[in-house]
N, C-alpha and C positions, 0 to 999 in steps of 0.2 A: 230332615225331609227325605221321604223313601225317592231313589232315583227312578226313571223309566227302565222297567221290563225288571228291577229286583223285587225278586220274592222272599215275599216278610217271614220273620224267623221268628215262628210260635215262642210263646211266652210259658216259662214251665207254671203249671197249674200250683199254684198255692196249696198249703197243704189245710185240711179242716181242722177244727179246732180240736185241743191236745185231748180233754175229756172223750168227747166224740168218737177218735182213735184209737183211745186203749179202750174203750168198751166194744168197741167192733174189733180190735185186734185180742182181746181175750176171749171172746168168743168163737173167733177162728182159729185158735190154735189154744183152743181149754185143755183137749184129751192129745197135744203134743209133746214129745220128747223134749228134755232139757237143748240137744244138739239142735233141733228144728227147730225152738226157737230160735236160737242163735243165729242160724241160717235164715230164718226171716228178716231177724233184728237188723241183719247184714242187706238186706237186698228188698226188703218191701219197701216201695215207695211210700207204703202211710206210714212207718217208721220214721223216714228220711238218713239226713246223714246222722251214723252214729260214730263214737268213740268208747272204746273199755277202758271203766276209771280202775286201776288197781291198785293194792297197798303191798302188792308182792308180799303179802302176809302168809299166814299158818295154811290157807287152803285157796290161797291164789290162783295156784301155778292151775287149776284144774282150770278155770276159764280161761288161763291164758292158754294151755294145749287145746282146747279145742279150735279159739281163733287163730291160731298157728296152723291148725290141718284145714280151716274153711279159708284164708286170706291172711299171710304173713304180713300184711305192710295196712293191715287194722291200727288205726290211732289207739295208742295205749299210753292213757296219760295216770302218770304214778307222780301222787302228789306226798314231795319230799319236804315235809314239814321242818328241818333242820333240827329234830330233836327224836331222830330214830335211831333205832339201835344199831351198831356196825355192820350185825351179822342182816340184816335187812339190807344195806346198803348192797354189801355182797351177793346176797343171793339175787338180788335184783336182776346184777350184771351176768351172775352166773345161768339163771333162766332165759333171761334176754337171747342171752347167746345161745344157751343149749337148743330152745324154740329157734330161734330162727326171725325172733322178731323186729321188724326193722322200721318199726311206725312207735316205738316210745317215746313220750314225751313225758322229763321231768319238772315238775309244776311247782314253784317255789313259792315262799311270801313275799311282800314285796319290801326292799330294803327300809325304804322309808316309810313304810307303816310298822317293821320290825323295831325301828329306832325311836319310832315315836309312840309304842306303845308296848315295849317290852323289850328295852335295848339290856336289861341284865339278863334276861332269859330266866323270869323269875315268874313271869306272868301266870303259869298252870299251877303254881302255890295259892294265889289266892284265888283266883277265875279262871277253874278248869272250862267254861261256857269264852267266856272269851277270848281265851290262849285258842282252841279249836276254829271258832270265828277265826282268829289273824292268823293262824298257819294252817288252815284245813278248809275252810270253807270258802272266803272270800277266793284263794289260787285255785281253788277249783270251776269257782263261778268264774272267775277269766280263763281260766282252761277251758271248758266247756262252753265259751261262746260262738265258736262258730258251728256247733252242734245243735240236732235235733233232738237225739236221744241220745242217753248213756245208755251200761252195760253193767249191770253191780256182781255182787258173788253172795249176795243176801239171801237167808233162808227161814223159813219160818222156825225150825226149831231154833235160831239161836238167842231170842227173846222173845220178852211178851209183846213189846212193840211190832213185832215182826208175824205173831203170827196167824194174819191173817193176809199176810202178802198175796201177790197176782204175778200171772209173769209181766202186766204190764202198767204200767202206773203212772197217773199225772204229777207230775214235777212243776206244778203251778201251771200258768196258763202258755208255756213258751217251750216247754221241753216234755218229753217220756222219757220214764227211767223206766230198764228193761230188765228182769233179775230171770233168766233161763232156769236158775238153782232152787226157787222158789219152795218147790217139793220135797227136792234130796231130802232122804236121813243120812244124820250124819256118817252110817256104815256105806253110804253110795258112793261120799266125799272119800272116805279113805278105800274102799274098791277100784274106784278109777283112778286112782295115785299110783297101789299097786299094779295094777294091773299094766299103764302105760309106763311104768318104772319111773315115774318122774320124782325129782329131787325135793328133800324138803327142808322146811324150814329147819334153819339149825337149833334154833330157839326152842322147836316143840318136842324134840329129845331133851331139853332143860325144865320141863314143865309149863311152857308158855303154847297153849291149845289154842291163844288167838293173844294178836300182839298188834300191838300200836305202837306208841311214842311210847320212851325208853323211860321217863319218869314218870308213866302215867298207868305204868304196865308190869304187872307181879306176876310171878306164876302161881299155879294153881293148885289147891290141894287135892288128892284121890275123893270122889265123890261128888267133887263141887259142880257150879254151873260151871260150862268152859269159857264162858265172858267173864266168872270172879274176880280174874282178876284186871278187866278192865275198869278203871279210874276206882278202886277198893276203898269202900268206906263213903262214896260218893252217892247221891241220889241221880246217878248218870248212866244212861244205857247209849247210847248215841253219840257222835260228834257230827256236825254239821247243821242242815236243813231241815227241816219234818216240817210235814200239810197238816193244818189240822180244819178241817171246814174248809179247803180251798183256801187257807191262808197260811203265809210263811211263819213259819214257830221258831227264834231259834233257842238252841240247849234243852233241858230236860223238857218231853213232854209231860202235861197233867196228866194225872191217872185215871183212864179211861176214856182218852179224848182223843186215842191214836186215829188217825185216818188209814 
């Protein structure tokens, strides 16, 4: 019960619905900079609270320098699937630190769905769609719960599922997924690497132009896609979540059904 003479404390406005949002927040920032969005994604109330999910992979490090010059203590949650390569592990720490970033969070599976549904670490032999589920998907979806929006580093040249991305995107009816990078060609990716002299993956002087889990991930040969050699031999572009119709899809999507 409110006491005599206290004055009530506004209630924050609820935010509209997720669809609603990114069609009005793509059209207010259609002809903006990768950075401006970012600086949006960071501070617009129809965004809400966000988090950068990263895989501190081959072309990481580029969103996380930008979040490091707009807000060092940005939730950066890097989901450590326990079957990544050492030099990832590394560079992780190494970036971490070189930025300046003090909001990391690493996002694990959980022990007891580890044991009980892949206690040999055999699972991505027979069900690469379900190994991703229990170390990639589900720790991210608890990652990402007390968020509104993420932050991805996805781009439309790096597949066909991607390329008709937005900078802003419904993630079903509960969250926006924000991808700043949307546009980049891949010479924009390696420009702003050089140019801020930032460090890179160790793995992509070995031939690995984009890298994941460590048995799930070959390097590349001269001329190939630079995803070849993600899951090779697979009918897989993806690891996690995809909308297809406003409904959750998970593992490969059908062809031609990408949202």
């Amino acid at each position: 019960m409110k006491k005599q003479g206290e004055v009530p404390v506004p209630l924050e406005a609820p935010l509209d619905p997720v669809t609603e949002r990114v069609a009005h927040l793509n059209e207010r920032y259609r002809h903006h900079s990768a950075t401006s969005v970012l600086e949006r994604a960071l501070s617009d109330p129809q965004v809400g609270s966000t988090a950068l999910v990263s895989s501190f992979g081959a072309e990481s490090v580029v969103l996380l320098h930008m979040v490091s010059v707009i807000d060092k203590t940005t939730p950066v949650l890097f989901v450590d699937t326990q079957m990544l390569f050492e030099e990832t592990l590394a560079y992780q720490a190494e970036v971490a630190e070189k930025l300046g970033l003090s909001g990391v969070r690493r996002i694990q599976p959980c022990e007891t769905d580890l044991f009980r549904e892949d206690h040999d670490g055999t699972l991505h032999k027979v069900n690469q769609d379900a190994c991703c589920d229990l170390r990639k998907t589900r720790p991210l979806e608890r990652g990402l719960a007390p968020f509104d929006a993420w932050i991805t580093g996805r781009k439309r040249f790096q597949s066909g599922t991607r390329a008709a991305l937005e900078f802003f995107e419904a993630d079903g009816d509960r969250r926006i997924k924000v991808n700043p990078l949307a546009h980049w060609a891949p010479q924009d990716v390696q420009d702003y690497m050089v140019n801020n002299r930032l460090p890179r993956h160790p793995l992509v002087a070995q031939g690995y132009p984009s890298i994941g889990c460590a048995p799930c991930t070959t390097p590349v040969k001269p001329g190939e896609d630079p995803r070849a050699g993600r899951w090779r031999g697979a009918d897989k572009e993806e690891c996690g979540i995809h909308f297809v119709n406003g409904k959750v899809v998970r593992g490969p999507l059908p062809k031609g059904d990408v949202a």
